[in-house]
Structures are given as C-alpha cells and as structure tokens.
C-alpha positions, 0 to 999 in steps of 0.5 A: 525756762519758767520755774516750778513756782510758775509752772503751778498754775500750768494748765492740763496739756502741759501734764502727762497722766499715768493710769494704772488699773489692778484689780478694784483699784485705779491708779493716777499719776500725774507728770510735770514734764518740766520739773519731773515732780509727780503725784498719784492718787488711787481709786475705785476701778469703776468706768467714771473713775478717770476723769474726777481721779485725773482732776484731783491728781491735777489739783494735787500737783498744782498745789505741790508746785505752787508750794516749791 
C-alpha cells in the first residue's frame, strides 16, 4: 500500500468529492480513501462554482499529503 507521502501526487480518480449546497454557500470536501485525510473548502453557490471549488480542494489535499 503506498504511503500518504506518495499518495500526494494521486491523481483526481483516486479522490471522492462531498458537495454541500446551503443557501448562498457550496461546500467541497474532498477524500483520500486510502489515508481517510479530508479537506474542505467553501463557495458561492453559483451553477460555475463546482468545478474550480473541486480543483482547489484537490490542490488543498495534495499539498497536505505531500506535507505528511
């Protein structure tokens, strides 16, 4: 099993995205599966906000597990 220093380059399949929408805000989490580590970030609730909130999660993510 590849560590979590590793896993820091892991590309976007291997990650499970959480969205949460309330009111004006959207919420992003996003999900090792192999070291259980998550991150979130939080947004406007607009209809282009997905995609560049789930690119920064992914950003946010790598360099937490490169940093381990």
């Amino acid at each position: 099993m590849p560590s979590a220093k590793n896993r820091g380059t892991s590309s976007q399949e291997n990650v499970i995205f959480e969205k949460v929408r309330l009111k004006g805000h959207l919420k992003v989490t996003a999900i090792d599966p192999v070291t259980a580590r998550e991150v979130s970030v939080v947004g406007p609730n607009t209809p282009t906000a997905d995609r560049p909130l789930e690119q920064l999660a992914l950003k946010k993510l790598k360099a937490i597990l490169r940093s381990e």
